[in-house]
C-alpha positions in Angstrom: -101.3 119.0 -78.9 -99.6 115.7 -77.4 -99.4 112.8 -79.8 -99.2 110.5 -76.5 -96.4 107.8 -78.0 -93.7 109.7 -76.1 -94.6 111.3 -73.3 -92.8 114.6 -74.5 -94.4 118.2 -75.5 -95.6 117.9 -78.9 -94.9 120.6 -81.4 -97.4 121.9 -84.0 -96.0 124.0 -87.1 -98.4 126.8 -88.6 -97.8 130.2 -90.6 -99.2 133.1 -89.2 -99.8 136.1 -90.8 -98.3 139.1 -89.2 -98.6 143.1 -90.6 -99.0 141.3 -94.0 -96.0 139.1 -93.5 -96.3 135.1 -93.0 -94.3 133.4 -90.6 -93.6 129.8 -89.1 -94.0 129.4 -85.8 -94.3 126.5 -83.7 -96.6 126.1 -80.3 -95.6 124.3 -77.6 -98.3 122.5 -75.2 -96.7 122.9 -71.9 -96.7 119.7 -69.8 -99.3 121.2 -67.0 -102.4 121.6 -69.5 -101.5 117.7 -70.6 -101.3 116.3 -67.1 -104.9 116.3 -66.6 -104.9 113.2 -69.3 -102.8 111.2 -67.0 -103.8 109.5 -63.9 -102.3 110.7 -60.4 -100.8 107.1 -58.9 -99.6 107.3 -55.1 -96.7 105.1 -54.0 -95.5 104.6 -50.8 -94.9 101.7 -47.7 -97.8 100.3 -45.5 -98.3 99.6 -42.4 -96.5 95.9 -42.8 -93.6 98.1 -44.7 -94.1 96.4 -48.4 -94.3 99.2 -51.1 -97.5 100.1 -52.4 -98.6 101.9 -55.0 -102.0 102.8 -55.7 -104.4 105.4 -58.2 -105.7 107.8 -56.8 -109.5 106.7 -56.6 -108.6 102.7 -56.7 -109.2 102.3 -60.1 -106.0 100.4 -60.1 -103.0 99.4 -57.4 -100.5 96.5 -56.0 -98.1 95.6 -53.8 -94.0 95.9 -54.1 -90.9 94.6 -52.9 -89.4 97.8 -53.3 -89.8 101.2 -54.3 -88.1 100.7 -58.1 -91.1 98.2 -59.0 -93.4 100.4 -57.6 -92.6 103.1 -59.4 -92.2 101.5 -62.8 -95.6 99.9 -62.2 -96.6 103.1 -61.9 -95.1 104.6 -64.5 -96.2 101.9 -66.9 -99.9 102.4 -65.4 -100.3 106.0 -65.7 -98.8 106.0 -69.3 -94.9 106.9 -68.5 -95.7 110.6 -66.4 -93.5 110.7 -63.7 -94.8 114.1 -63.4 -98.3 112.6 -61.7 -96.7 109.7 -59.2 -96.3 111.2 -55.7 -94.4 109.4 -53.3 -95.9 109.6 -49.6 -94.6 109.7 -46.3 -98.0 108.5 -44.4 -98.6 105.0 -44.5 -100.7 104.1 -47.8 -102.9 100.6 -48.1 -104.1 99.1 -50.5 -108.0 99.0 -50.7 -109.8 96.5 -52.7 -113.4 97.5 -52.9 -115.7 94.6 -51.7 -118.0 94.0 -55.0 -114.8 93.3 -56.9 -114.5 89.9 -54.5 -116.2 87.4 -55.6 -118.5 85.3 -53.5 -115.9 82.2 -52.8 -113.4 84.8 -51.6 -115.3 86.3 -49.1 -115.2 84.0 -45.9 -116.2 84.9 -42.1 
C-alpha cells in the first residue's frame, strides 16, 4: 500500500502464521502496480523549439524555457513520479481544447 507523501514503496508489517509458527514479515508494493495512480506527462520541444510539457490526454500542460522547468513542472504535476514523464524526440504541441476559450478570446 503507498501512503503517497513520499513517493517511495510503502511497507506494511503483518504476522503470518506458518506450520504453527508466527512470523513478521513485511510486503513491499512494487513501484509498477502504483504507477497506474499517477498521471503519464510528455515533455519535449515544439516546432518553435520552446520546451513543452504536456499530460497525456490535455488535462494539463505549459510551455518552458528549458527542459529543467519542464520537468519539474512535471514532476510537481504528476505528484513527484519521474517514473511516468517521458521525454520525446518528435515535436510535441501544446493543445488547448476550444471550449476552454472563452468567447472574448476567440477572434477571426
Amino acid at each position: 500500500m503507498r501512503d503517497g507523501s513520499d513517493g517511495m514503496e510503502a511497507l506494511v508489517s503483518m504476522d503470518v502464521a506458518i506450520s504453527g509458527r508466527t512470523t513478521n514479515v513485511k510486503l513491499v508494493e512494487p513501484p509498477s502496480c502504483s504507477s497506474a495512480l499517477s498521471t503519464v506527462v510528455f515533455i519535449g520541444r515544439n516546432r518553435r523549439g520552446n520546451w513543452v510539457a504536456r499530460e497525456q490526454n490535455g488535462l494539463f500542460g505549459g510551455l518552458f524555457v528549458n527542459r529543467a522547468q519542464a520537468f519539474k513542472y512535471a514532476l510537481f504535476e504528476n505528484g513527484h513520479h519521474p517514473e511516468t514523464i517521458v521525454e520525446l524526440s518528435r515535436e510535441v504541441e501544446l493543445d488547448i481544447p476550444g471550449n476552454l476559450i472563452g468567447p472574448a478570446a476567440r477572434v477571426a
